[in-house]
FIKOLZA-1660 file (N, C-alpha, C; in steps of 0.1 Angstrom, whole numbers, plus 5000, padded with zeros to 4 digits):
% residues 152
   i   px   py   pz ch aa at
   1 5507 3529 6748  A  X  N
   1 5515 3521 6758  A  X CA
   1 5516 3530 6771  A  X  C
   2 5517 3540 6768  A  X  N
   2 5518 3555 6779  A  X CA
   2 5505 3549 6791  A  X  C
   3 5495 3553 6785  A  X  N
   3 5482 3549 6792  A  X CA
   3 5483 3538 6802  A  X  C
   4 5486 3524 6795  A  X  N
   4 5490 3514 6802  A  X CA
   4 5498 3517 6815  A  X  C
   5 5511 3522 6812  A  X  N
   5 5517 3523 6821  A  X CA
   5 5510 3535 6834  A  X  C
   6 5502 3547 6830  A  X  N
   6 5499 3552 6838  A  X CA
   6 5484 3549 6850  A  X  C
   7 5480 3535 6840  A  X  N
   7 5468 3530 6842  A  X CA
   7 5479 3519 6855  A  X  C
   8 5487 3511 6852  A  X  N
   8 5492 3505 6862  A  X CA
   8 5499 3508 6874  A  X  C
   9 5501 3521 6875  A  X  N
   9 5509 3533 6885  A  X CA
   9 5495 3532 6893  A  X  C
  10 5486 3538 6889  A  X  N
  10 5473 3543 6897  A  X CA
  10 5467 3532 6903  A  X  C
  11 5467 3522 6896  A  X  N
  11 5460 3508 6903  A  X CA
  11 5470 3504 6915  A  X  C
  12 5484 3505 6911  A  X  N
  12 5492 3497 6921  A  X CA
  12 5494 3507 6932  A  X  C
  13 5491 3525 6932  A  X  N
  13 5486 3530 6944  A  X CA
  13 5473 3529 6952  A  X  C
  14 5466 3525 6944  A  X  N
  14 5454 3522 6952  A  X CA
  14 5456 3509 6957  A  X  C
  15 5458 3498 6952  A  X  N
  15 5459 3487 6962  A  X CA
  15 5471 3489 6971  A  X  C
  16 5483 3499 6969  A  X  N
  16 5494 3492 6977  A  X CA
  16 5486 3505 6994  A  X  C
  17 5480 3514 6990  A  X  N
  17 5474 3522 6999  A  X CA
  17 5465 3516 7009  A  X  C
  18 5452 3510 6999  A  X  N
  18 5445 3501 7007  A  X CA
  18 5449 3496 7020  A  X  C
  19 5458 3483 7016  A  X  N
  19 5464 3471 7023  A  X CA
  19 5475 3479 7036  A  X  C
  20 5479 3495 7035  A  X  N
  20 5491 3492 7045  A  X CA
  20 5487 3499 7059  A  X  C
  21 5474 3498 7060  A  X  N
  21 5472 3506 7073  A  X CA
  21 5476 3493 7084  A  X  C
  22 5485 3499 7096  A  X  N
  22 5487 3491 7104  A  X CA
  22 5475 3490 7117  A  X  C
  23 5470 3482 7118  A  X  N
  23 5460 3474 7124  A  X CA
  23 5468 3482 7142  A  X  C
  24 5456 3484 7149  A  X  N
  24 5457 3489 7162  A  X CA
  24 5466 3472 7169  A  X  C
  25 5472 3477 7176  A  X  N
  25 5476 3466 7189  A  X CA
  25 5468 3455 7198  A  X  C
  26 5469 3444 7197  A  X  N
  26 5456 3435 7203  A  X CA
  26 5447 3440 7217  A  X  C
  27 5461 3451 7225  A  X  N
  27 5459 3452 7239  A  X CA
  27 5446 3464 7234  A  X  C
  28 5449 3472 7223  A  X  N
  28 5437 3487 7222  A  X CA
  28 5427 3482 7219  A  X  C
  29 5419 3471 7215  A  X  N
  29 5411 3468 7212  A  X CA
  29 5399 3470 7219  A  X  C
  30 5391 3474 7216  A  X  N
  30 5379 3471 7224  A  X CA
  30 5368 3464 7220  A  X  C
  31 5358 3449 7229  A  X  N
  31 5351 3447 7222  A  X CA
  31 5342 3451 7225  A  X  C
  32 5329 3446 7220  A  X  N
  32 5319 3450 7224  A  X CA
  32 5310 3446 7238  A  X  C
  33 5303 3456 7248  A  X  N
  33 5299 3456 7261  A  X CA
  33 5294 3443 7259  A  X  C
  34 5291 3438 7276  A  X  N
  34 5284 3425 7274  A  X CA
  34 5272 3427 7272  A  X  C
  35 5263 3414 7263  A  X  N
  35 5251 3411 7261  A  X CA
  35 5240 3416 7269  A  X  C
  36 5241 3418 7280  A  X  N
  36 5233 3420 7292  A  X CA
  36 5225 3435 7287  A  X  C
  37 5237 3445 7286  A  X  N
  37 5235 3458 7282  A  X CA
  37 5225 3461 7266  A  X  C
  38 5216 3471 7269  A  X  N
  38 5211 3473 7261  A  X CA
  38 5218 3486 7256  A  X  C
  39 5214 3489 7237  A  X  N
  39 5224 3502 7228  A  X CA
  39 5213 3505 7221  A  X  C
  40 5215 3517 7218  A  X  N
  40 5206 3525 7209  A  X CA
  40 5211 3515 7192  A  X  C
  41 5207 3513 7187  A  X  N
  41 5207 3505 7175  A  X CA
  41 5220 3509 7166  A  X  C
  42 5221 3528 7165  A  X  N
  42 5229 3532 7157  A  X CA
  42 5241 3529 7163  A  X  C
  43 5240 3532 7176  A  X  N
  43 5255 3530 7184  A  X CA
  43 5262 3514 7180  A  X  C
  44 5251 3505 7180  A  X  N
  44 5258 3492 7175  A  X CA
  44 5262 3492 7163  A  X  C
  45 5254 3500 7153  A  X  N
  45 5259 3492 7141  A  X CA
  45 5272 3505 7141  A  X  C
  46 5277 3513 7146  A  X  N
  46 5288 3518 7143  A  X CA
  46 5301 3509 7149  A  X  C
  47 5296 3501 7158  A  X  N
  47 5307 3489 7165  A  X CA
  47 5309 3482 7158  A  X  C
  48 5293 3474 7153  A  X  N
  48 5297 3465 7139  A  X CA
  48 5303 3468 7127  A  X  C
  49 5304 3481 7124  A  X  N
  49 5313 3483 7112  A  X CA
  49 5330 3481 7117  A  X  C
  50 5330 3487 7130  A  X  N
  50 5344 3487 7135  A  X CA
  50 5349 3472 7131  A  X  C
  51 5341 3465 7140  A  X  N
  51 5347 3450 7141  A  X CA
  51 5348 3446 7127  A  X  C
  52 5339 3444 7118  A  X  N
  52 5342 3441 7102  A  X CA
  52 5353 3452 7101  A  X  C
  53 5359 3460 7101  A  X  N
  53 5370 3468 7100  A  X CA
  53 5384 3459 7107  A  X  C
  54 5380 3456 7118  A  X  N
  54 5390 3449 7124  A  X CA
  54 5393 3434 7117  A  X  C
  55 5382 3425 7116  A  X  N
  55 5384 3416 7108  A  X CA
  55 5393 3416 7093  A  X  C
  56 5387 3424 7085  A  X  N
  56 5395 3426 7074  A  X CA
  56 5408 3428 7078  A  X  C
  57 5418 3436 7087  A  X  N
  57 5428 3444 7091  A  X CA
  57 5435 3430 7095  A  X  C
  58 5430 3424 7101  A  X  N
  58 5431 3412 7105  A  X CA
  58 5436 3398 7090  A  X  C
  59 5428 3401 7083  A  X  N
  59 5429 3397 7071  A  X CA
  59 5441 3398 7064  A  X  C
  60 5440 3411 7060  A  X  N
  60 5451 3411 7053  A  X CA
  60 5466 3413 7061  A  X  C
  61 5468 3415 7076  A  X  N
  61 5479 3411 7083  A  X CA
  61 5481 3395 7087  A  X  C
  62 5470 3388 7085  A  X  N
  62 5474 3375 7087  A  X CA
  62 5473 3374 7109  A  X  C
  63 5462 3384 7111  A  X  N
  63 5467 3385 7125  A  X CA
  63 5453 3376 7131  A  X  C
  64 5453 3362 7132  A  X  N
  64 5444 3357 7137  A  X CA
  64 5434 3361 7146  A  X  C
  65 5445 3365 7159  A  X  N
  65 5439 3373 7172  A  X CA
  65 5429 3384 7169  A  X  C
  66 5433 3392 7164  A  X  N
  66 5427 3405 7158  A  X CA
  66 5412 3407 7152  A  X  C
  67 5414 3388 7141  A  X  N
  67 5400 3384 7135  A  X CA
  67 5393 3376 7144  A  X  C
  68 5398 3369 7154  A  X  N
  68 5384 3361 7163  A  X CA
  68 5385 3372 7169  A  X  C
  69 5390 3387 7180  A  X  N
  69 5387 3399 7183  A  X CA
  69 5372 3400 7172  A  X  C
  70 5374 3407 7163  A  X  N
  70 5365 3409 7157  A  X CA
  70 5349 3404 7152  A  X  C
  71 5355 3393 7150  A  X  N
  71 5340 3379 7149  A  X CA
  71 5334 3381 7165  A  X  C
  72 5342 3375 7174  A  X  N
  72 5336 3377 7189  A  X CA
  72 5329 3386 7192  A  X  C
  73 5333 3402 7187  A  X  N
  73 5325 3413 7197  A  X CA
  73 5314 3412 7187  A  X  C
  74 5317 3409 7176  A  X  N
  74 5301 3406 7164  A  X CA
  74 5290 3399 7170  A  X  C
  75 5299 3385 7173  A  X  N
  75 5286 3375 7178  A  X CA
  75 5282 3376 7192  A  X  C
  76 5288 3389 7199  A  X  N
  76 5286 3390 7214  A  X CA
  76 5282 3404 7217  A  X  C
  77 5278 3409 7204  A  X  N
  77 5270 3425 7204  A  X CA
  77 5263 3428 7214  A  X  C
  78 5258 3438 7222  A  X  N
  78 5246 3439 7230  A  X CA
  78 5233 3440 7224  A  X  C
  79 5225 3438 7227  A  X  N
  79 5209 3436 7228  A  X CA
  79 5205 3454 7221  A  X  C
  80 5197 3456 7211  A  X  N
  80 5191 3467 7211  A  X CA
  80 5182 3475 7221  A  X  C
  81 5178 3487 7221  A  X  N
  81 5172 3486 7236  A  X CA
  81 5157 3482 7229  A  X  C
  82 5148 3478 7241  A  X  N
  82 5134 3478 7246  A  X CA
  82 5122 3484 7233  A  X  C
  83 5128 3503 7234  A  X  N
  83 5121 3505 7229  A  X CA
  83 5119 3510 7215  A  X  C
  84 5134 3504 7209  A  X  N
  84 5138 3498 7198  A  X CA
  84 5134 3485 7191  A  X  C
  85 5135 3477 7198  A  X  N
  85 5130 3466 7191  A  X CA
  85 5112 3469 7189  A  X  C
  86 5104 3474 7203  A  X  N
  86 5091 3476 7197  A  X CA
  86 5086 3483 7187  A  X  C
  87 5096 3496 7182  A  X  N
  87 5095 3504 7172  A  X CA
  87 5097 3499 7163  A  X  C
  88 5106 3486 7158  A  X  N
  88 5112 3481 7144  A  X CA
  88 5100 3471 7140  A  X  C
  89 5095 3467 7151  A  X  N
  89 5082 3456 7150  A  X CA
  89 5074 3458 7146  A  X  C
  90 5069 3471 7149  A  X  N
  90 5057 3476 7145  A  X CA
  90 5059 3478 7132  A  X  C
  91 5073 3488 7127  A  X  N
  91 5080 3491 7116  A  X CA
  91 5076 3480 7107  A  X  C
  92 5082 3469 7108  A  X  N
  92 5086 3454 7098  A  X CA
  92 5072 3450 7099  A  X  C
  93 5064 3448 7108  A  X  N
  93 5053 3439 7106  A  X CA
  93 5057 3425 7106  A  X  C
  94 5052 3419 7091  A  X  N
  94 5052 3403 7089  A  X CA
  94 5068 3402 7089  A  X  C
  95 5072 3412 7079  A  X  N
  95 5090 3408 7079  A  X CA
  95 5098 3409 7093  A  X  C
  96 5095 3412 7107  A  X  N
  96 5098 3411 7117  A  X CA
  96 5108 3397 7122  A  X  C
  97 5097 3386 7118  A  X  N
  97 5107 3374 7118  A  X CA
  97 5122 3373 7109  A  X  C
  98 5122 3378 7101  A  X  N
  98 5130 3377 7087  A  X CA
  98 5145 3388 7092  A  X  C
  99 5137 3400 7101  A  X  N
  99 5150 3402 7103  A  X CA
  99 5155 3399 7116  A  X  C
 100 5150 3389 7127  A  X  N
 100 5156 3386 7136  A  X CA
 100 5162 3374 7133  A  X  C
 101 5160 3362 7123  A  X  N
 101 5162 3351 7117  A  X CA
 101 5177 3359 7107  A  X  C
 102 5179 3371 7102  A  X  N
 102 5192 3376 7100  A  X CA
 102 5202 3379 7107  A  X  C
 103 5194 3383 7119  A  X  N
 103 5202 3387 7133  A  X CA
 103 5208 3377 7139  A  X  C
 104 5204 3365 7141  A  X  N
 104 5207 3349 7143  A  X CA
 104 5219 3346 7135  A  X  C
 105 5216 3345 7118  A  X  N
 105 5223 3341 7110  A  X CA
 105 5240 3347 7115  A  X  C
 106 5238 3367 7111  A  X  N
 106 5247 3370 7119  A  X CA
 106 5258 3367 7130  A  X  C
 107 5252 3364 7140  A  X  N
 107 5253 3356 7151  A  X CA
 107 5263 3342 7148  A  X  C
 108 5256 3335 7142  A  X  N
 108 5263 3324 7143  A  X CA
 108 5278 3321 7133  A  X  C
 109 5271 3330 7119  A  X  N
 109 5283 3334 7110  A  X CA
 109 5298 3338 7119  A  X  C
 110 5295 3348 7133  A  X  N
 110 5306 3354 7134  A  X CA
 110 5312 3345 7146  A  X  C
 111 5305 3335 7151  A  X  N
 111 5308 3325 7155  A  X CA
 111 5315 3317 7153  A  X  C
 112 5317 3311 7141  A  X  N
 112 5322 3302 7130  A  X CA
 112 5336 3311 7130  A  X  C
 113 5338 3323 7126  A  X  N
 113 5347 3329 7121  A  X CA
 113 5355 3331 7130  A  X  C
 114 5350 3336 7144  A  X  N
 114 5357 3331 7152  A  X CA
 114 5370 3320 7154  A  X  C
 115 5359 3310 7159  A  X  N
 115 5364 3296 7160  A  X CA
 115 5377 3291 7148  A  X  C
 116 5371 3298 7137  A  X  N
 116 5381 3292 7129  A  X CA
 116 5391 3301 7127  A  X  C
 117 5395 3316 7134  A  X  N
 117 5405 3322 7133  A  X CA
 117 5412 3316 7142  A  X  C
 118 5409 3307 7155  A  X  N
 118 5415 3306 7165  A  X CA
 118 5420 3293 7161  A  X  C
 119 5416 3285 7150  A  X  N
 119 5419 3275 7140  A  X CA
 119 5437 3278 7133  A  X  C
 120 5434 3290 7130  A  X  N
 120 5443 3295 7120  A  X CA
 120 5441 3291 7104  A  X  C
 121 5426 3286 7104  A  X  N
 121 5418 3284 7088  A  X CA
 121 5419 3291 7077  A  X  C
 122 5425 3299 7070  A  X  N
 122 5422 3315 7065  A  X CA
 122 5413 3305 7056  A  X  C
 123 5412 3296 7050  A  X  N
 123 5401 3292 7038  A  X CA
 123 5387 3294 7046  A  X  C
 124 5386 3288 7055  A  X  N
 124 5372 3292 7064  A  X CA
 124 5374 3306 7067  A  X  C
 125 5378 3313 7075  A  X  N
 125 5380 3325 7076  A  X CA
 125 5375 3337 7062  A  X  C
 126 5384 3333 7058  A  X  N
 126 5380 3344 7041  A  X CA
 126 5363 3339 7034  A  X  C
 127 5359 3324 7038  A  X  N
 127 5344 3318 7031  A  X CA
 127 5333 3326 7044  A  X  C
 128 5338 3325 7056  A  X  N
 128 5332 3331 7065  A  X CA
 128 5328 3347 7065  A  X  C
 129 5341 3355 7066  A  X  N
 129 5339 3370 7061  A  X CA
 129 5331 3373 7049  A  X  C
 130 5331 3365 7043  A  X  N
 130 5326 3370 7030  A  X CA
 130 5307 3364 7030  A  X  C
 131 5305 3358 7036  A  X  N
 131 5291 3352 7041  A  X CA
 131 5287 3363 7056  A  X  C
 132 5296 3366 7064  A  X  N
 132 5290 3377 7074  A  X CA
 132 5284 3391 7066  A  X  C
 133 5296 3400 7052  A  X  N
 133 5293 3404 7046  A  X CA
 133 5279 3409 7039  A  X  C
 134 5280 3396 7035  A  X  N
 134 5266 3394 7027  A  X CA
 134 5254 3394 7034  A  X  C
 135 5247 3388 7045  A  X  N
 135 5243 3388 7058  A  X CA
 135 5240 3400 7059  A  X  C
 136 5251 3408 7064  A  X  N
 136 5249 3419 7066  A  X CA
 136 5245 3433 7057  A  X  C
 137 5250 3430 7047  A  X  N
 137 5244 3437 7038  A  X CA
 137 5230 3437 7031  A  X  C
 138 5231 3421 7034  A  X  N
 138 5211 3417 7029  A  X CA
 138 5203 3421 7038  A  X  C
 139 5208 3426 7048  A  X  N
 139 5199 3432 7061  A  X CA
 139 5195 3445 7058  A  X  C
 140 5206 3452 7058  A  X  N
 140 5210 3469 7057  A  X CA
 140 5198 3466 7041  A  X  C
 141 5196 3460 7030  A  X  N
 141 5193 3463 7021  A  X CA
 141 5180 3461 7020  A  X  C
 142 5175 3452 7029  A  X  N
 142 5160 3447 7029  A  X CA
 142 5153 3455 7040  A  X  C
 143 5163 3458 7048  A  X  N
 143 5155 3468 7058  A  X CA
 143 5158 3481 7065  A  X  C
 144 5171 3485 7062  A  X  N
 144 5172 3499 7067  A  X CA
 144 5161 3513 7060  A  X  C
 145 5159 3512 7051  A  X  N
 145 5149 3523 7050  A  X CA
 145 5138 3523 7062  A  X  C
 146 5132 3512 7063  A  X  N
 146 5118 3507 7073  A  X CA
 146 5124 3512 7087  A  X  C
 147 5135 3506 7089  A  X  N
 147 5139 3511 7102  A  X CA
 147 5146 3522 7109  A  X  C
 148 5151 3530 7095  A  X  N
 148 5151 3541 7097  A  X CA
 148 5142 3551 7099  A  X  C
 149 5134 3551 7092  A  X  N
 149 5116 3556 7093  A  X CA
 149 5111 3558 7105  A  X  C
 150 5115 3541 7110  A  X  N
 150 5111 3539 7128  A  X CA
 150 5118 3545 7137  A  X  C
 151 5130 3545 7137  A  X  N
 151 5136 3554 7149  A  X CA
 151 5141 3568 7147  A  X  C
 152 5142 3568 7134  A  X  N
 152 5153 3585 7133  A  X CA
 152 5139 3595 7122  A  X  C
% end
């Protein structure tokens, strides 16, 4: 019974730890530069983690603003540069389409999530994060080695 109880101590610090980081202020936010601007690839995907960082924080505060913050600077990322996308191309080959057709998906997922934070939907919202997620993860899994290769 000992166990139990020490087994339920440790779980209810880990989740009560998780959940209490207080989310930055709407005004510190930063999203991401406009589209126009080109980024070294790595530079984005460290913005993209931010913003899925923001969204969750967003999540579990219940802070709408915070989560279309987040979805927006997603679906309004900048452009990789020039001689990045020719390196990844060459990289991917045939699968080239497959990961710009993810890039899209991306795109429009965080669009949706958006819109429907500005909803105040959390059922769309939480079906949406959890589809950007996955998106994103089926990217990083299908192709970050190849593209690593190619630029670093």
């Amino acid at each position: 019974m000992k166990r139990v109880y020490v087994l339920l101590g440790a779980l209810s610090l880990v989740v009560f730890s998780t959940g209490t980081q207080v989310p930055a202020p709407i005004e510190e936010i930063q999203t991401a530069p406009s589209d126009t601007l080109d980024r070294p690839l790595r530079f984005l995907m460290v913005g993209l983690g931010q913003d899925m960082g923001r969204i969750s924080d967003g999540i579990w505060h219940e802070d709408y603003e915070m989560v279309r913050l987040g979805a927006q600077s997603i679906a309004d990322h900048p452009k990789i540069t020039r001689e990045e996308i020719a390196a990844i191309k060459i990289a991917l080959g045939d699968q080239f389409p497959a990961f710009i057709g993810l890039d899209q998906v991306v795109h429009q997922t965080a669009t949706q999530l958006a819109k429907a934070s500005q909803e105040r939907n959390m059922e769309d919202i939480l079906r949406l994060q959890s589809q950007l997620t996955q998106n994103c993860s089926t990217c990083h899994t299908v192709f970050r080695t190849e593209v690593r290769k190619a630029l670093y």
